[in-house]
C-alpha positions in Angstrom: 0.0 0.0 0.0 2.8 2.5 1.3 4.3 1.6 -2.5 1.7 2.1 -4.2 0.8 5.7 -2.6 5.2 6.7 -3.5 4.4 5.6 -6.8 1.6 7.7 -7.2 3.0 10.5 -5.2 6.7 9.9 -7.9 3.8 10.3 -10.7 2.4 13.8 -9.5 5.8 15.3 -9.1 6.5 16.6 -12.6 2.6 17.8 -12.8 3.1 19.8 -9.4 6.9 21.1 -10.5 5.0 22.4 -13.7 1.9 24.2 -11.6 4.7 25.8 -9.1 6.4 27.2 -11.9 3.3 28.5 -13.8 2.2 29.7 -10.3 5.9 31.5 -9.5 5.5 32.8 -13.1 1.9 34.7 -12.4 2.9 36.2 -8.9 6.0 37.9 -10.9 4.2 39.1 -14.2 1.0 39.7 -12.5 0.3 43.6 -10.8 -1.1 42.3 -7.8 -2.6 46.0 -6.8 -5.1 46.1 -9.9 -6.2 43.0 -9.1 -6.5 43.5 -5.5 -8.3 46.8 -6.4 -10.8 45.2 -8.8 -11.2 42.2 -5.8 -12.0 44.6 -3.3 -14.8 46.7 -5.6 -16.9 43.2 -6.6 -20.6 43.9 -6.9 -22.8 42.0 -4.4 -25.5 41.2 -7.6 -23.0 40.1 -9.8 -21.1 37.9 -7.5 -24.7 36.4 -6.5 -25.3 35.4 -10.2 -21.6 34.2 -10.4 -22.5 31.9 -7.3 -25.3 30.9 -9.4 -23.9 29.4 -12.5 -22.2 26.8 -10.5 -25.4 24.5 -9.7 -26.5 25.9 -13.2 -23.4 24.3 -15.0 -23.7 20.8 -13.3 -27.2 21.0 -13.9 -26.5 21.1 -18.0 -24.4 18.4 -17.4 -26.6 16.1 -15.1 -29.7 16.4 -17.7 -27.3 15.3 -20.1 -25.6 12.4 -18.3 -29.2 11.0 -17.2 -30.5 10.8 -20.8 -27.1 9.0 -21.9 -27.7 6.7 -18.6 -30.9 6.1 -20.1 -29.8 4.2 -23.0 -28.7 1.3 -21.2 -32.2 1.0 -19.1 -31.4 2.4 -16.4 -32.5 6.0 -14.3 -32.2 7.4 -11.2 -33.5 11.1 -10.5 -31.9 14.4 -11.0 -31.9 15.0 -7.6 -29.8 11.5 -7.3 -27.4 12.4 -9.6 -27.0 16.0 -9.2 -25.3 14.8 -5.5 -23.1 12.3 -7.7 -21.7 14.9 -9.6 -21.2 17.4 -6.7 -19.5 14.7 -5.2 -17.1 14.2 -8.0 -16.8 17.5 -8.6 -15.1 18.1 -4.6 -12.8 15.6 -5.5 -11.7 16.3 -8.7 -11.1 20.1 -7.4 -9.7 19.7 -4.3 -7.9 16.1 -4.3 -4.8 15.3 -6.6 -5.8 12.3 -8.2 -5.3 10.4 -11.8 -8.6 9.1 -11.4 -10.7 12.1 -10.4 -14.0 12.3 -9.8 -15.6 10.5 -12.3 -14.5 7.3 -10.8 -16.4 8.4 -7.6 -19.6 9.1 -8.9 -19.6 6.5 -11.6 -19.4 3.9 -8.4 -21.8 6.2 -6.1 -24.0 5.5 -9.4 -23.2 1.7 -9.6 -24.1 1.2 -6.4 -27.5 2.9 -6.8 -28.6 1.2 -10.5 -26.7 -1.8 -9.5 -24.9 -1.8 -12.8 -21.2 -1.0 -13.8 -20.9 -1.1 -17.3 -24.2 1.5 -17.4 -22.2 3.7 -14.5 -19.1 3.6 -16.0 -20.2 3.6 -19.5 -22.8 6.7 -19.5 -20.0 9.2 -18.3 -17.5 8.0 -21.1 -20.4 8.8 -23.2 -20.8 12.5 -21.1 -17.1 13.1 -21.1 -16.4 12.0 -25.0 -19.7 14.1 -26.4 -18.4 17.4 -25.0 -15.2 16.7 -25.7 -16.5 16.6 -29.2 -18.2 20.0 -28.8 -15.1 21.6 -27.1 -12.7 20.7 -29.9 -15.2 22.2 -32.3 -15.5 25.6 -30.6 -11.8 25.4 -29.9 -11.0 25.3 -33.5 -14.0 27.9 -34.0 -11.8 30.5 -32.0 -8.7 29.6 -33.5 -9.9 30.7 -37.3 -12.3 33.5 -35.6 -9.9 35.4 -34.3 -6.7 36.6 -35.5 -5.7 39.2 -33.0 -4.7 35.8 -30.7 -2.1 34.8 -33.7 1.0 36.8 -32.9 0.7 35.9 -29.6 2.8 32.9 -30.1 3.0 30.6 -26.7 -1.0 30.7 -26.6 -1.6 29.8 -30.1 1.3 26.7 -29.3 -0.9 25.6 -26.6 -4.3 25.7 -28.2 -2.5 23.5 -30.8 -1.4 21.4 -28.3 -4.4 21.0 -26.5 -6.1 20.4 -29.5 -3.7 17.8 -30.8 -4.4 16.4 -27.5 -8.3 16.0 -27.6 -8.2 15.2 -31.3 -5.6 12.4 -30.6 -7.4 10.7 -27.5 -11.1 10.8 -29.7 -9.2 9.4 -32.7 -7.7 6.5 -30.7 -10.9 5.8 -28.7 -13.3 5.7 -31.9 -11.3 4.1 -34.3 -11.2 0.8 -34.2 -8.9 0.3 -36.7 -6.7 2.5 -34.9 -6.5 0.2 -31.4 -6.0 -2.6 -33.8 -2.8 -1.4 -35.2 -1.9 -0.3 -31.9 -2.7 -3.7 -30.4 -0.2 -5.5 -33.0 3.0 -2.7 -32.2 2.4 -2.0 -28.6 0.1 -5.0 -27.5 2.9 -7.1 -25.3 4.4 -4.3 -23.4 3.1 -4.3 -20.0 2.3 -0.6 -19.7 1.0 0.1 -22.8 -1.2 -3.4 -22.9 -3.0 -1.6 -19.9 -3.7 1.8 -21.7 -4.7 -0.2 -24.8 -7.2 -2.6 -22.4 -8.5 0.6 -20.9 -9.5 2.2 -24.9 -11.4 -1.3 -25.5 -13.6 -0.5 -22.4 -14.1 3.0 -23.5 -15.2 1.9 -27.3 -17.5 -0.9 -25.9 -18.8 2.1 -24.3 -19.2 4.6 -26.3 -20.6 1.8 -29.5 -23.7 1.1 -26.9 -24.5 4.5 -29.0 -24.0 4.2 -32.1 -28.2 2.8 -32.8 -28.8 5.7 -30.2 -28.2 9.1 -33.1 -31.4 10.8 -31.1 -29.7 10.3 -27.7 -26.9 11.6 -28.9 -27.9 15.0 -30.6 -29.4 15.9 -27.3 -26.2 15.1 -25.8 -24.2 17.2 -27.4 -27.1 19.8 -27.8 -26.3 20.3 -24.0 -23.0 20.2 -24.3 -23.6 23.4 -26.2 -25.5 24.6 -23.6 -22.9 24.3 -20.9 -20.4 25.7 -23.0 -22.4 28.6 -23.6 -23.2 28.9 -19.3 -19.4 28.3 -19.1 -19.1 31.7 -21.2 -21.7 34.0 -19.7 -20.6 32.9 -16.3 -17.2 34.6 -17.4 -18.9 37.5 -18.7 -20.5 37.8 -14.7 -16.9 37.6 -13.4 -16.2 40.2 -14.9 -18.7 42.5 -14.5 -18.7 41.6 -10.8 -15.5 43.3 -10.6 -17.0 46.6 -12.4 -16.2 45.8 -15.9 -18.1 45.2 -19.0 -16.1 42.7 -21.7 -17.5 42.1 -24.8 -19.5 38.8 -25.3 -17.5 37.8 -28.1 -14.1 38.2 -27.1 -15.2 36.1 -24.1 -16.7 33.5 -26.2 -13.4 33.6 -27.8 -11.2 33.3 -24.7 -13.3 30.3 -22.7 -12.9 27.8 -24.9 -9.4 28.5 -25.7 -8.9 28.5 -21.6 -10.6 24.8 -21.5 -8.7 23.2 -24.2 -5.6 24.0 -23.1 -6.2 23.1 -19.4 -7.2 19.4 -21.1 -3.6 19.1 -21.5 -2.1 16.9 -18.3 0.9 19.2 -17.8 -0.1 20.8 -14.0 -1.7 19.8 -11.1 -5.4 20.0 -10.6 -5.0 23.1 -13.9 -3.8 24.8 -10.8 -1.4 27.7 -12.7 -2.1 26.7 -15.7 -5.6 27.9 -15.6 -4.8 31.5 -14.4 -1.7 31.8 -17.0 -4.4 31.0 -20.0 -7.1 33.2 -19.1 -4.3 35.9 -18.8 -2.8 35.9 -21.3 -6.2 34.9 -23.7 -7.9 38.6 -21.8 -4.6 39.9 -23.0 -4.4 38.9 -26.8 -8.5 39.6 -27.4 -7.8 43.3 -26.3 -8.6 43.2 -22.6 -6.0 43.3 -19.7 -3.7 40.5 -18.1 -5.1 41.1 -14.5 -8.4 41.5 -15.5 -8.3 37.4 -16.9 -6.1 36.8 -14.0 -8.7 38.3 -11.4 -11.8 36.4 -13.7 -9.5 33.1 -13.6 -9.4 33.4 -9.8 -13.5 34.4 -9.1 -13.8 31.2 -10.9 -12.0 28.8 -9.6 -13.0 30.1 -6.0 -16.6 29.8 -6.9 -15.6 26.0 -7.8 -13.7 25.6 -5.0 -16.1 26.7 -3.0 -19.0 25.4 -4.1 -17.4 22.0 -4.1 -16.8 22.0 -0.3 -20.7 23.3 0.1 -22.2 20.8 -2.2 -19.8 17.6 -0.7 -20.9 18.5 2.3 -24.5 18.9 1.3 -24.1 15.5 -0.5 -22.4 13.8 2.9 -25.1 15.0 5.1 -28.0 13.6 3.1 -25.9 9.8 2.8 -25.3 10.0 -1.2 -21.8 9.6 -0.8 -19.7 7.1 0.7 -16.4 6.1 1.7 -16.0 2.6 -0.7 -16.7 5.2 -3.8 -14.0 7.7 -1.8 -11.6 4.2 -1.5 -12.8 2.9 -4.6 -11.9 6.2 -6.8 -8.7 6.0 -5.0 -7.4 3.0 -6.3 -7.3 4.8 -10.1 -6.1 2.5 -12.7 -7.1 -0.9 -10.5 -10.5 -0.1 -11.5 -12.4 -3.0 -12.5 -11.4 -3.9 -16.4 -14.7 -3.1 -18.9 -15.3 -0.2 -16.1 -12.7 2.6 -17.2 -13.4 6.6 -17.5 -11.1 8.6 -19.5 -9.2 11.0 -16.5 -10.4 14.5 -17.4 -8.4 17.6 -15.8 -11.0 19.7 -13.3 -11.1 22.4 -16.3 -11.8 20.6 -18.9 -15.6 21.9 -18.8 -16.9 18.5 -20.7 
């Protein structure tokens, strides 16, 4: 046990060396006195409705995840699953772990329909449909918006972040892919792992394919968190007493979330801020005004995590073998895999 936790620990270490540095390099570039002056001037209304738009966001995505749970004749209620997600959602922001929370609420979830492969299964299918919807706003942005170009080391990371997505929904759908995989990489020990791991995610994810309705609605509300995702920026902002433009903030989020998919920091934690910044930056608006937007929203997560885990304690939704079980990461049982998604992600 004590090895397994240093190996784990010895796995984090680059991840956290990476969020330290991006975390050194936003106290030095940052000026701390406009954002503390902006911080201190928020607007009670506008920091109300940024409250808001976190039960508003997992909302979009519970509605979504209970019609794909639907497919595999199962339900449980919105109430139900609404604590699931909250409780992923406090350990995926506040616990460093490979797994994250979707291996705690996919077994809070088994536990209730009695079924793994529809627990497991339904949030590949959430996770995979808006990361479909992401990469296509992403690359939206990208052409969109030319004032980001010459701002080289963002454009490099939206590539890379796009690469990324493209790369894990390419090898997850295609078939033909794993195959070819399977022949080069299929007897070393590591890699035989991953590639079991992509077989469970395409069993899932096929379940689909005589599901097209299901589907559309699926990513018709992965649209819709996407577009929460961007007005709840836009009330950031204005909590702090200023008024950005809808579209350079439609332009900014997603170029935020696909980066952040890339598993270079800890938690996002750095990374997060240094994207907004420099996005605010590069669509006309100021460093510390993304820097002071990044950091309303991530305490509103934070925050809202510790409120809604505790909510979700209280009434006996979570317990500790889906804590234990989300712990164990890649031991998880084989044909019951969920891709790890970073806290930012936003699919």
């Amino acid at each position: 046990m004590k090895l397994g936790r240093s190996k784990a620990l010895l796995k984090r270490l680059p991840m956290t060396a990476v969020s330290l540095l991006l975390v050194a390099y936003v106290v030095v570039s940052s000026d701390w006195s406009a954002v503390l002056d902006k911080v201190q001037n928020i607007e009670a209304f506008w920091l109300v409705l940024l409250v808001l738009t976190a039960p508003a966001l997992v909302a979009a995505s519970v509605w979504k995840w209970r019609r794909l749970l639907n497919v595999y004749g199962h339900d449980a209620s919105f109430g139900q699953l609404f604590g699931m997600y909250v409780a992923g959602q406090f350990y995926n922001n506040l616990l460093p772990t490979s797994s994250g929370g979707d291996v705690v609420r996919a077994e809070m979830l088994r536990r209730r329909c009695g079924s793994g492969h529809a627990a497991y299964g339904s949030i590949v299918a959430e996770r995979f449909t808006g990361l479909a919807v992401l990469i296509l706003i992403a690359v939206l942005a990208l052409v969109e918006a030319p004032a980001i170009w010459p701002h080289t080391e963002l454009v490099v990371g939206v590539a890379a972040g796009l690469l990324f997505a493209s790369a894990v929904m390419l090898v997850v759908l295609s078939r033909r892919i794993t195959r070819l995989l399977d022949r080069g990489l299929g007897n070393v020990g590591p890699a035989r792992k991953a590639l079991k791991k992509v077989h469970d995610f395409q069993d899932s994810l096929w379940q689909y394919r005589d599901h097209p309705f299901e589907l559309s609605v699926a990513l018709g509300f992965s649209g819709l968190f996407y577009l929460l995702a961007i007005a709840s920026t836009v009330i950031a902002a204005e909590a702090v007493g200023l008024h950005p433009s809808w579209w350079a903030v439609s332009i900014c989020v997603p170029l935020v979330l696909i980066v952040t998919l890339l598993p270079i920091s800890l938690n996002g934690i750095g990374l997060w801020e240094v994207v907004f910044a420099t996005s605010f930056e590069a669509m006309g608006m100021t460093r510390e005004l993304g820097l002071t937007v990044a950091l309303l929203l991530r305490a509103r997560d934070v925050g809202w995590s510790v409120l809604g885990f505790l909510l979700v304690t209280l009434a006996g939704l979570a317990t500790r073998a889906a804590i234990a079980e989300a712990a164990k990461g890649p031991d998880v049982p084989a044909g019951q895999a969920v891709p790890a998604m970073p806290r930012n992600g936003g699919v």
